[in-house]
N, C-alpha and C positions, 0 to 999 in steps of 0.2 A: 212668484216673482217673475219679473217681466225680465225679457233678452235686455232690455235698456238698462233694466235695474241687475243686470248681471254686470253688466259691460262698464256700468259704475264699479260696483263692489273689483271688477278687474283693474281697472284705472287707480284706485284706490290702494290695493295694491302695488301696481307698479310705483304709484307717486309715496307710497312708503319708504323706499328702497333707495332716495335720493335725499341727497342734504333738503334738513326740513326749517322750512320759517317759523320761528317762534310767534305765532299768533296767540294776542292777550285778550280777551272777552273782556267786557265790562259788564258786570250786570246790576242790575236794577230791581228793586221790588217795589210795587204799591197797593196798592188797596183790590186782594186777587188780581194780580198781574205781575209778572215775571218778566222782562226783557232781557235779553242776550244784543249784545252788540259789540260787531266785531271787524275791524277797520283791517283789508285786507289791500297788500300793496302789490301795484301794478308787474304785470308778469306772473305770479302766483298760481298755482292750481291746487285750489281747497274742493275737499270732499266733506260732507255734512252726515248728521246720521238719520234712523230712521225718524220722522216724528211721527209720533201716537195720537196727537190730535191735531185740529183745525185752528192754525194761529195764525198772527197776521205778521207779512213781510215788510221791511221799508227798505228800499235801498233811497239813504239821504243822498249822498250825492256817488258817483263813479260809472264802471262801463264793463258787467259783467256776460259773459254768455254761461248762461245755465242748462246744465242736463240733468233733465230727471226720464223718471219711469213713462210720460207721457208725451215729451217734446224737446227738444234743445232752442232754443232762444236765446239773442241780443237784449239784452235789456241796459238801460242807461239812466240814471235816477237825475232826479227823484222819480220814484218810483212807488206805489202799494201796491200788492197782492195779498190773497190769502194763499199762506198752502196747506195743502191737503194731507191728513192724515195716512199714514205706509209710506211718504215721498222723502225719497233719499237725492242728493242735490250733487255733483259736481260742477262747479266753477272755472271759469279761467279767465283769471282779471286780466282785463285791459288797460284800465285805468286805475289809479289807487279808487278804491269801493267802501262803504262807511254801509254796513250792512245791518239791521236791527231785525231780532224775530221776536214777538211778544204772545205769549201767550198765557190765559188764565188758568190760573189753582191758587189752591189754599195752602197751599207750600211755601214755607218760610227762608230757605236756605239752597243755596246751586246745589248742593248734594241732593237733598232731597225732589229736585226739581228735575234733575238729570234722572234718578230713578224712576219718576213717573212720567216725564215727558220726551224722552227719546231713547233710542237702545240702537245696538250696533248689529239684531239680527231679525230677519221677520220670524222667527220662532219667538222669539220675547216679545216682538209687534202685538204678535196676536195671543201671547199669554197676558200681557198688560191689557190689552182693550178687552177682553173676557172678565179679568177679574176686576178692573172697573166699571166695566157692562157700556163701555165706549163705541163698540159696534158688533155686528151681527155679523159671522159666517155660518153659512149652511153647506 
């Protein structure tokens, strides 16, 4: 785990400990594909969990800066990215943000979509992408 991706999991933390905003997901299923979307209002600071694989970002409209394990960044949508599988996110909205992350399985139901596609520590990171042979460490 990277010093950024500690300085997350500590931020994460701290922003636990303060009155918290009810943020509502919407999700989506269609034909192998899963979407998450989640309208995040200005001022806010959201933390994300790990994801396991390679899915795609949209921010529809807003004015986020993102920090992850590799960079912090402004970003201002519309917007697409991919991101990266191990990538844990901190936020902090600027502007209300309309966020979507989509990514494919064969999983029918949020429960079972949260169990395969993201977890809250890299010890389950890297026990999920073994036993679904999702990537290689040596």
């Amino acid at each position: 785990r990277s010093n950024q991706n500690q300085s997350i999991f500590d931020l994460e933390q701290e922003v636990l400990e303060l009155p918290q905003i009810p943020l509502e997901p919407v999700h989506y299923f269609a034909q192998g594909l899963y979407a998450r979307e989640l309208w995040m209002p200005k001022g806010s600071i959201v933390t994300g969990k790990i994801h396991v694989k390679e899915h795609l970002c949209i921010i529809s409209f807003g004015d986020v800066t993102v920090a992850s394990d590799d960079c912090t960044i402004r970003i201002t949508g519309p917007c697409t990215f991919v991101g990266k599988p191990g990538s844990k996110r901190a936020l902090y909205v600027h502007e209300d943000t309309l966020w979507t992350a989509i990514h494919s399985t064969d999983k029918t139901t949020v429960e079972e979509c949260e169990e395969t596609l993201v977890t809250n520590s890299y010890d389950d990171f890297i026990r999920i992408c073994q036993e679904n042979k999702l990537c290689l460490s040596g």
